[in-house]
Structures are given as structure tokens and as C-alpha cells.
C-alpha positions in Angstrom: 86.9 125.4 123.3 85.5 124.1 126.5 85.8 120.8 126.8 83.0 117.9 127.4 82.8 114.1 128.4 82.0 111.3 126.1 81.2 108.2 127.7 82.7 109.2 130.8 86.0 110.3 129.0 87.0 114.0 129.1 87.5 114.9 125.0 88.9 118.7 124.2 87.8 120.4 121.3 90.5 122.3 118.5 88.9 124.9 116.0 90.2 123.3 113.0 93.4 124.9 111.4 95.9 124.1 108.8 98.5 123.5 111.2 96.4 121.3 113.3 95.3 119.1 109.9 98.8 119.1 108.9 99.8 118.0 112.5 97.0 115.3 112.1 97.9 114.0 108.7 101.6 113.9 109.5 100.8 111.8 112.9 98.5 109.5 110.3 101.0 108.9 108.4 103.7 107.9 111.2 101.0 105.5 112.5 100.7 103.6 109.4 104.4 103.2 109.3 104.3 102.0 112.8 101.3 99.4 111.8 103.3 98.7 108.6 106.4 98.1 110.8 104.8 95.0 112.8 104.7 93.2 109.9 107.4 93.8 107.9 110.1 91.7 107.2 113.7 92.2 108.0 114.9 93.4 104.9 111.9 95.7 104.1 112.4 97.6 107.4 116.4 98.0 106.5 114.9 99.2 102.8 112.5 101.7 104.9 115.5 103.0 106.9 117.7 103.9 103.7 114.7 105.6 102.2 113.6 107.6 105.3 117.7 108.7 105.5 117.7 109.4 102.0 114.5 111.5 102.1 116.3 113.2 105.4 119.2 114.0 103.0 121.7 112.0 105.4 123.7 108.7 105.6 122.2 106.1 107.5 123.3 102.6 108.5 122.7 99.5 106.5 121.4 96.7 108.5 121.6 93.1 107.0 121.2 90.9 109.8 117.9 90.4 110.9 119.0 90.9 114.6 119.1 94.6 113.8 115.6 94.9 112.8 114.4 96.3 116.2 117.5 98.7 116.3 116.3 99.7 112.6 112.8 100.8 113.8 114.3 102.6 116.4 116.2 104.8 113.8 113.1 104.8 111.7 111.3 106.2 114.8 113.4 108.4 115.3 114.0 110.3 111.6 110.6 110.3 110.6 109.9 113.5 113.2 112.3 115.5 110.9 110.4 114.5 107.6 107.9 116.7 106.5 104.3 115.4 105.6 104.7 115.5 101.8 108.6 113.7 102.3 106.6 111.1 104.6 103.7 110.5 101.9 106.5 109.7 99.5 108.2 107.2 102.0 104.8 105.5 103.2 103.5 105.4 99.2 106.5 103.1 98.4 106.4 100.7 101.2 103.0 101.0 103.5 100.4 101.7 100.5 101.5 99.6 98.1 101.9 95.9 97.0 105.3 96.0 98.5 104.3 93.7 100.9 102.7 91.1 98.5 106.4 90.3 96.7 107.9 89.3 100.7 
């Protein structure tokens, strides 16, 4: 579509699609894990990484000194592309959206 300004920012326009809300959701969902991330503790982010390898079907290291944390999230970052929106729900539903957290 052709595109406008709001505020004095150039915004584009998509005709909605189920790709593009599936694109959307997917990118939702990656940006609540990277919100979770911030706060999360060492050993939930290690706990993050196993599930997001598991959910990926593959092996991935396990982290127990908290000077991996940051190396973690890297890995995190870098499976979660692969996941598929429903595999990604799963992951975020048992760390980002639930009381998790709370038991730290």
C-alpha cells in the first residue's frame, strides 16, 4: 500500500495476511523472551536454553557458572529463529508467562 507519515515518521502499510500475523506473533513472542531475559537469573536462562534445544530436537550445552549467562542468551538468540510459533508459545508459557519468576 502506499505509504504515509505519522508524526513526521514514514509508516508502510501491509494488507493483513496469515503469514504476516504469524510473522508478527512469532516476533511477539521472541520479544518477550528477550524482556524476560534481562531479568532472569542465571540458572533460569541455562533452564531456557535446554528447553529451547529440547524443543529444537538437538543437544545443547549446559551452563552452570553464571559467567556463561551472556553466552547462554546468545544461544537462546540464536535457536529461537528455528522454532516455530506454537514450539515458542510452549517455551515462553513455561518460563516468560508464568510464576516462574516468583520461586527465583
Amino acid at each position: 500500500m502506499d505509504s504515509q507519515q505519522v508524526d513526521g515518521t514514514r509508516v508502510h502499510l501491509y494488507l493483513w495476511s496469515e503469514r504476516l500475523q504469524d510473522v508478527w506473533e512469532k516476533q511477539s513472542e521472541i520479544d518477550s523472551i528477550e524482556e524476560w531475559m534481562k531479568v532472569a537469573v542465571s540458572r533460569h536462562i541455562f533452564a531456557l536454553l535446554e528447553c529451547v534445544g529440547y524443543a529444537r530436537g538437538i543437544v545443547t550445552h549446559t551452563y552452570k557458572d553464571k559467567i556463561f549467562k551472556e553466552t547462554a542468551k546468545w544461544e537462546i538468540r540464536r535457536h529461537v529463529d528455528f522454532l516455530s510459533l506454537v514450539e515458542l508459545r510452549r517455551v515462553t508459557g513455561l518460563f516468560v508467562n508464568s510464576d516462574f519468576m516468583k520461586a527465583a
